[in-house]
N, CA, C and O atoms as a GROMACS GRO file, in nm:
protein
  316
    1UNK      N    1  -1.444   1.271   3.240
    1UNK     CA    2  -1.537   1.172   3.191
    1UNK      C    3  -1.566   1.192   3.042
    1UNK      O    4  -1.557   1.110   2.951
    2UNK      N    5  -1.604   1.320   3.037
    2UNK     CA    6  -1.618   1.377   2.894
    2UNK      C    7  -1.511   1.330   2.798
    2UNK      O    8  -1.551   1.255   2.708
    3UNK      N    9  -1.401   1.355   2.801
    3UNK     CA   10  -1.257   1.333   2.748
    3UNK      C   11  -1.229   1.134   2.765
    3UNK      O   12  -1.127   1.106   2.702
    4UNK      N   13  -1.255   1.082   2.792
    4UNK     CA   14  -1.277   0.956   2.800
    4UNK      C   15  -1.362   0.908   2.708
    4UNK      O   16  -1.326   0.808   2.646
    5UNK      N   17  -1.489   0.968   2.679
    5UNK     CA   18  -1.629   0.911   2.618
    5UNK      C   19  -1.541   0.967   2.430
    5UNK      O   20  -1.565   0.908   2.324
    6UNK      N   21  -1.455   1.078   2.444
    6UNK     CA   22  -1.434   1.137   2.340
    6UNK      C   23  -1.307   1.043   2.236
    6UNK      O   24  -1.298   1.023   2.115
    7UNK      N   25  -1.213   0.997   2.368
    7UNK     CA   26  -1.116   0.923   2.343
    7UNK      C   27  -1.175   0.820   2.252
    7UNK      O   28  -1.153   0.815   2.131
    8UNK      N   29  -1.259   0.728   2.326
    8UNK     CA   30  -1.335   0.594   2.300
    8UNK      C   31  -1.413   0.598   2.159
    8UNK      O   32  -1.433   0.490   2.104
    9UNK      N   33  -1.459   0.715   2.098
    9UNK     CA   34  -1.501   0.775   2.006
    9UNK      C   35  -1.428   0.763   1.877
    9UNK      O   36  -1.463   0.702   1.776
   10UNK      N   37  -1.295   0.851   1.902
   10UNK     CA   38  -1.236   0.888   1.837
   10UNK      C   39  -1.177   0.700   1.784
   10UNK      O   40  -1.215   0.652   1.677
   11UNK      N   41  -1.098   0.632   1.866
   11UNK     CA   42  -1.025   0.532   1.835
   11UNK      C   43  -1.118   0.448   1.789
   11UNK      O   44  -1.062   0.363   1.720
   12UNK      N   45  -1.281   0.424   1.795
   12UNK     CA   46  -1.338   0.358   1.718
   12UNK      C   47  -1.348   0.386   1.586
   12UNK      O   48  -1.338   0.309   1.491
   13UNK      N   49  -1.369   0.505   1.587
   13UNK     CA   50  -1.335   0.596   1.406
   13UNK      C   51  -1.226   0.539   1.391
   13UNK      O   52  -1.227   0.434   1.326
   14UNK      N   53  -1.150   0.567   1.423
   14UNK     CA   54  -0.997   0.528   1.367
   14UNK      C   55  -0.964   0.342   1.332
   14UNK      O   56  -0.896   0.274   1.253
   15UNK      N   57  -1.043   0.325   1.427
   15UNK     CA   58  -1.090   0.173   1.414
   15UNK      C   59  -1.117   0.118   1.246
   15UNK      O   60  -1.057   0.061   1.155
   16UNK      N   61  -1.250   0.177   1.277
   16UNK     CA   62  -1.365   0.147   1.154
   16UNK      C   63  -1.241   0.234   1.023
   16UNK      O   64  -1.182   0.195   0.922
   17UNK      N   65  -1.246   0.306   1.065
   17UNK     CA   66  -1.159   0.378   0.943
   17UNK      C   67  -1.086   0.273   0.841
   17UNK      O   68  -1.128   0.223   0.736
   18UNK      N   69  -0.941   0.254   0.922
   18UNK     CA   70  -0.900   0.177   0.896
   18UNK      C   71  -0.935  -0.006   0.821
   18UNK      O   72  -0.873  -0.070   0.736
   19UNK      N   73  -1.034  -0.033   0.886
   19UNK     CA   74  -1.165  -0.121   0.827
   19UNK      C   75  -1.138  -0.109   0.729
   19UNK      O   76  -1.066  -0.190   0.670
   20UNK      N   77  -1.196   0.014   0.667
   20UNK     CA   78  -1.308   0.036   0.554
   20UNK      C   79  -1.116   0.062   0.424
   20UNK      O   80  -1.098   0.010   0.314
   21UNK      N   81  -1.044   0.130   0.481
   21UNK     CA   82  -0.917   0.121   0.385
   21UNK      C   83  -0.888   0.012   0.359
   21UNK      O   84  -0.846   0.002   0.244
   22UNK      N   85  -0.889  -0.075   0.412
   22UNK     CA   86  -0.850  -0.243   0.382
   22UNK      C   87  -0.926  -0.317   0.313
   22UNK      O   88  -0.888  -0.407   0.238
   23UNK      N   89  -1.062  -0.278   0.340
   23UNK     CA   90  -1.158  -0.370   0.243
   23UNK      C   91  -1.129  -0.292   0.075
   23UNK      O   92  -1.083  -0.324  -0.034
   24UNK      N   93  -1.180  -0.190   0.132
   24UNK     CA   94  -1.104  -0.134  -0.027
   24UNK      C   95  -0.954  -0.135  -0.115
   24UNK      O   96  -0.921  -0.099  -0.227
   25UNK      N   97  -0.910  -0.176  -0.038
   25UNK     CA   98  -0.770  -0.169  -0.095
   25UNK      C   99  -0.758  -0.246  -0.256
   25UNK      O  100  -0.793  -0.364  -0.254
   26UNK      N  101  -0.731  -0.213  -0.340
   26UNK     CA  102  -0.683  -0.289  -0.454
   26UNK      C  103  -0.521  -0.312  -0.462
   26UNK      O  104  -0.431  -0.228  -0.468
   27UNK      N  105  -0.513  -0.480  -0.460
   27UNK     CA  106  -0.403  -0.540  -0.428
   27UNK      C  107  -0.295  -0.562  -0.600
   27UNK      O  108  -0.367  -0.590  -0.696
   28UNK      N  109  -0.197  -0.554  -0.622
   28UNK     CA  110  -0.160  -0.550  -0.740
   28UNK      C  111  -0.003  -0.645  -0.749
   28UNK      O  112   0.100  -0.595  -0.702
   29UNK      N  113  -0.004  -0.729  -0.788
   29UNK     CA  114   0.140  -0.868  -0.785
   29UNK      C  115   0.255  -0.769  -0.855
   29UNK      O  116   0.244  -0.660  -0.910
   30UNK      N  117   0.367  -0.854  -0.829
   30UNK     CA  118   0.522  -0.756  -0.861
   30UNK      C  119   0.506  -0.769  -1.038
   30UNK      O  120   0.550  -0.686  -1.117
   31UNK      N  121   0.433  -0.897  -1.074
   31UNK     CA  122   0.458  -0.898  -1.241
   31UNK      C  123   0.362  -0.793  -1.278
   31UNK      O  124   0.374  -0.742  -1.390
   32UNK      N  125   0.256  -0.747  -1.192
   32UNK     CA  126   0.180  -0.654  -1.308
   32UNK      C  127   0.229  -0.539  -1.267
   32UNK      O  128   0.191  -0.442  -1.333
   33UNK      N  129   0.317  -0.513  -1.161
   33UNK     CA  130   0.390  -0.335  -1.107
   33UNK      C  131   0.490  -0.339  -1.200
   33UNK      O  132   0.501  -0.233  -1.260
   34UNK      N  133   0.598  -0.460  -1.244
   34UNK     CA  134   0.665  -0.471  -1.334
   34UNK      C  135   0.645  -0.405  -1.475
   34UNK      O  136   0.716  -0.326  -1.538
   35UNK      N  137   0.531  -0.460  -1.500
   35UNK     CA  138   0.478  -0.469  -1.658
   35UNK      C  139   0.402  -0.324  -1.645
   35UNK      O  140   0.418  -0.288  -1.762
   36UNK      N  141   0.333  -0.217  -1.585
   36UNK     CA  142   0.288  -0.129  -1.576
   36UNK      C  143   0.341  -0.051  -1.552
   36UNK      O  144   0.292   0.047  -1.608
   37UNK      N  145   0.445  -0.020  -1.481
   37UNK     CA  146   0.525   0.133  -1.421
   37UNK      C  147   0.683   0.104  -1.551
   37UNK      O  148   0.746   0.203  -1.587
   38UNK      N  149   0.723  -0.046  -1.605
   38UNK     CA  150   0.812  -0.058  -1.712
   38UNK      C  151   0.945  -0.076  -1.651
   38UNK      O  152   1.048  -0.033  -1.701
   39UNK      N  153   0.938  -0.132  -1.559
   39UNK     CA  154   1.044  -0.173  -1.493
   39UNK      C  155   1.085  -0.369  -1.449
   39UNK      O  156   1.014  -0.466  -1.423
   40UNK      N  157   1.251  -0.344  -1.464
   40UNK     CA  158   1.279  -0.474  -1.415
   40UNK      C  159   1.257  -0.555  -1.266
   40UNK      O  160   1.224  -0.483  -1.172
   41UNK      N  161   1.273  -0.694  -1.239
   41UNK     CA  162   1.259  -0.742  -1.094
   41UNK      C  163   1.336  -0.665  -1.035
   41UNK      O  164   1.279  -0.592  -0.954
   42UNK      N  165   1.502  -0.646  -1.048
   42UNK     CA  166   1.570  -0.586  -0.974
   42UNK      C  167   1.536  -0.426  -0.965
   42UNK      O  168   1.564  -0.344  -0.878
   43UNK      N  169   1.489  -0.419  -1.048
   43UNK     CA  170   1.476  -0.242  -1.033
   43UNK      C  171   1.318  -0.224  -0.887
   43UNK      O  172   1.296  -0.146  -0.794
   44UNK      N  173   1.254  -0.333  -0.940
   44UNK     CA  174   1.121  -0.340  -0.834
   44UNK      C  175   1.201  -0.341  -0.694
   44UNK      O  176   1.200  -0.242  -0.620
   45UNK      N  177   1.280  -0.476  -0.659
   45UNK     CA  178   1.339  -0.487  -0.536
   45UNK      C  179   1.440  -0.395  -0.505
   45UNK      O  180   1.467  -0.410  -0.386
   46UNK      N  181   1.506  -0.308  -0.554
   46UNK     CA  182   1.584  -0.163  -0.540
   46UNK      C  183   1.504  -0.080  -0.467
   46UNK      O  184   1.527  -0.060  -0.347
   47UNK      N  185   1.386  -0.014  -0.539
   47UNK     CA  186   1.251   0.080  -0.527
   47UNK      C  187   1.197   0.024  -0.383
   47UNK      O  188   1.191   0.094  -0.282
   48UNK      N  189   1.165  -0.095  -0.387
   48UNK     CA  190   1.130  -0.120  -0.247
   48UNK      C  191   1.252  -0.121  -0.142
   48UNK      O  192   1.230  -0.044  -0.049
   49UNK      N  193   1.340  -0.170  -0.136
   49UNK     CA  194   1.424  -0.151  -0.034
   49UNK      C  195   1.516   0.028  -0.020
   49UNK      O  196   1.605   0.090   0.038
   50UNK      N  197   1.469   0.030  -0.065
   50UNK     CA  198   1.519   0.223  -0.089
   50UNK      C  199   1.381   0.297  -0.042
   50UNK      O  200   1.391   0.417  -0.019
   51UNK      N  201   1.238   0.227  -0.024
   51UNK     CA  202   1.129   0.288   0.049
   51UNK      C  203   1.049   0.350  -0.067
   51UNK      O  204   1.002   0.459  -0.031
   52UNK      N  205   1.014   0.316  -0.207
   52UNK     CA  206   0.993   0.391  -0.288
   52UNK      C  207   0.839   0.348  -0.286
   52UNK      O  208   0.745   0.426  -0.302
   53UNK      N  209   0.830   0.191  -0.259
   53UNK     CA  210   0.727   0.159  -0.242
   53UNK      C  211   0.685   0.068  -0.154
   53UNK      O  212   0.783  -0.006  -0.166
   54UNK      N  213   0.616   0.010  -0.072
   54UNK     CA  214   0.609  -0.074   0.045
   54UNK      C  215   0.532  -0.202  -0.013
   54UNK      O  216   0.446  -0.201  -0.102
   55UNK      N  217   0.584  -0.322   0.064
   55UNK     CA  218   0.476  -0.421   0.043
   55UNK      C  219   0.344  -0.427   0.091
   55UNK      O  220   0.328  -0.344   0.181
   56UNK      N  221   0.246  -0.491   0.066
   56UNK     CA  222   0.109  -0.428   0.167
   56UNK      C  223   0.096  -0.584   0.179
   56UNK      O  224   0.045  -0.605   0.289
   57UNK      N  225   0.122  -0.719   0.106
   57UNK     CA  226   0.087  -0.798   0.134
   57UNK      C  227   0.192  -0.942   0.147
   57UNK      O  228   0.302  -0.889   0.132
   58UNK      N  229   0.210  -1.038   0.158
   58UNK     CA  230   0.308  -1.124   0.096
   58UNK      C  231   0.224  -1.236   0.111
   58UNK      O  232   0.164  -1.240   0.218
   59UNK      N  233   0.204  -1.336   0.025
   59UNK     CA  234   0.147  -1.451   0.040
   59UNK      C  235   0.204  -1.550  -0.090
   59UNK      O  236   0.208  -1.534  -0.212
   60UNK      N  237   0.247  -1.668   0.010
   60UNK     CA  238   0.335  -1.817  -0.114
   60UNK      C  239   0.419  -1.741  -0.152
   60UNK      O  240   0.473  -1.799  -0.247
   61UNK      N  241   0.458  -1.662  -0.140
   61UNK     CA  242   0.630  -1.606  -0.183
   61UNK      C  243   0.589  -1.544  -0.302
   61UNK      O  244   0.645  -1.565  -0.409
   62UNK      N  245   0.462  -1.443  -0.281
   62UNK     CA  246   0.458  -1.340  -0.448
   62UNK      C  247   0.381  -1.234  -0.311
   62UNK      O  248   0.311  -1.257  -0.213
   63UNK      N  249   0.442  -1.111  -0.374
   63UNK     CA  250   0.395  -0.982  -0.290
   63UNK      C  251   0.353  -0.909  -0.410
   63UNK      O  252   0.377  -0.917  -0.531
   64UNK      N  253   0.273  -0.829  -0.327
   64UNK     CA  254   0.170  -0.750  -0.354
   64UNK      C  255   0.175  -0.615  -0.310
   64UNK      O  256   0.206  -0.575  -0.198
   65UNK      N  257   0.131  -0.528  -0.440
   65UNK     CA  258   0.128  -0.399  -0.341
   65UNK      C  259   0.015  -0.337  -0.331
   65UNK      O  260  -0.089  -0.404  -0.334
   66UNK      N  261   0.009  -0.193  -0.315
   66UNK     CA  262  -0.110  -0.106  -0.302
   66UNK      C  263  -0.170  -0.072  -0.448
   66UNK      O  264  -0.091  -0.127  -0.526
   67UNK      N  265  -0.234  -0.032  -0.495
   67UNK     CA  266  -0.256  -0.003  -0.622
   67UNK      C  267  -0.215   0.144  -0.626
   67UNK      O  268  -0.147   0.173  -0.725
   68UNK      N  269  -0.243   0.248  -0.537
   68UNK     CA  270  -0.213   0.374  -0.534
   68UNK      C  271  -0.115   0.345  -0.497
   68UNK      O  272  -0.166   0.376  -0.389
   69UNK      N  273  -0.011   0.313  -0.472
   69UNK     CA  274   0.142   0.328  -0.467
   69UNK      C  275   0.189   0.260  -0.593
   69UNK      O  276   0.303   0.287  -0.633
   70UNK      N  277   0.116   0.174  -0.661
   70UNK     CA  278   0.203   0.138  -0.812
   70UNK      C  279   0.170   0.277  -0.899
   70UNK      O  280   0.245   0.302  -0.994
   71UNK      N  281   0.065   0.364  -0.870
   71UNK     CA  282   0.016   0.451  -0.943
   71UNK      C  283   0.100   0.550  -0.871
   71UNK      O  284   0.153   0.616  -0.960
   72UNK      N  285   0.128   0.580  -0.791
   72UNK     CA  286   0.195   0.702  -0.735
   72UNK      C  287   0.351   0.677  -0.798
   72UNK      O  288   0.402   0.772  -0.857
   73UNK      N  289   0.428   0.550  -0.788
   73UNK     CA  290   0.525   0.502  -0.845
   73UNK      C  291   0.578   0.521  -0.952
   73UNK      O  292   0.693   0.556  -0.976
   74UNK      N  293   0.448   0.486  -1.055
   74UNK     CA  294   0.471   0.526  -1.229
   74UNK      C  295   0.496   0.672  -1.242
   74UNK      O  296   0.585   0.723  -1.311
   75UNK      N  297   0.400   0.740  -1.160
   75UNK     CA  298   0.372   0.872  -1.207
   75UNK      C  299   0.527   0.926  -1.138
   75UNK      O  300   0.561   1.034  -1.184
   76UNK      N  301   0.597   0.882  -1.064
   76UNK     CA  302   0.695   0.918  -1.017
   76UNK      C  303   0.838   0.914  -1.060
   76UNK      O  304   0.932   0.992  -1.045
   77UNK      N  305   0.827   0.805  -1.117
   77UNK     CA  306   0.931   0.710  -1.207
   77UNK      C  307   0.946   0.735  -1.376
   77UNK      O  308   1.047   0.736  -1.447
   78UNK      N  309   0.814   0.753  -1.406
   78UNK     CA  310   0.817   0.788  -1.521
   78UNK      C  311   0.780   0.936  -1.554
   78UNK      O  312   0.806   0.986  -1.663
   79UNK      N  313   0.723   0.999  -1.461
   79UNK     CA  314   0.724   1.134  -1.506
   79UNK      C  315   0.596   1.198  -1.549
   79UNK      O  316   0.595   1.314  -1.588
   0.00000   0.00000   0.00000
């Protein structure tokens, strides 16, 4: 019973958690990951299909990413 009440616990945290990462998220378009990390379209669509960076959003045919992954990206890419 105990282990049940704990389960139910836990996955609401994980719940809400998750929540609260999404509301926060800062969303960032391919022209400003472009223009900030110093890279071309094709070099963007390379990086992503090689897993370098993920989409987090797509909407009307312009995607979006994480802001800490354009920042993890630069710092990765550029050194």
């Amino acid at each position: 019973m105990e282990l049940l009440a704990t389960k139910r616990k836990l996955a609401s945290y994980l719940e809400l958690r998750d929540q609260m990462e999404e509301d926060n998220m800062l969303l960032r378009d391919a022209d400003y990951v472009k223009s900030y990390v110093g890279i071309s379209t094709e070099t963007l669509y390379r990086l992503q299909r090689d897993g370098y960076i993920c989409v987090a959003k797509r909407t009307r045919n312009k995607r979006y990413y994480r802001d800490v992954d354009v920042e993890r990206l630069r710092n990765s890419y550029r050194g």
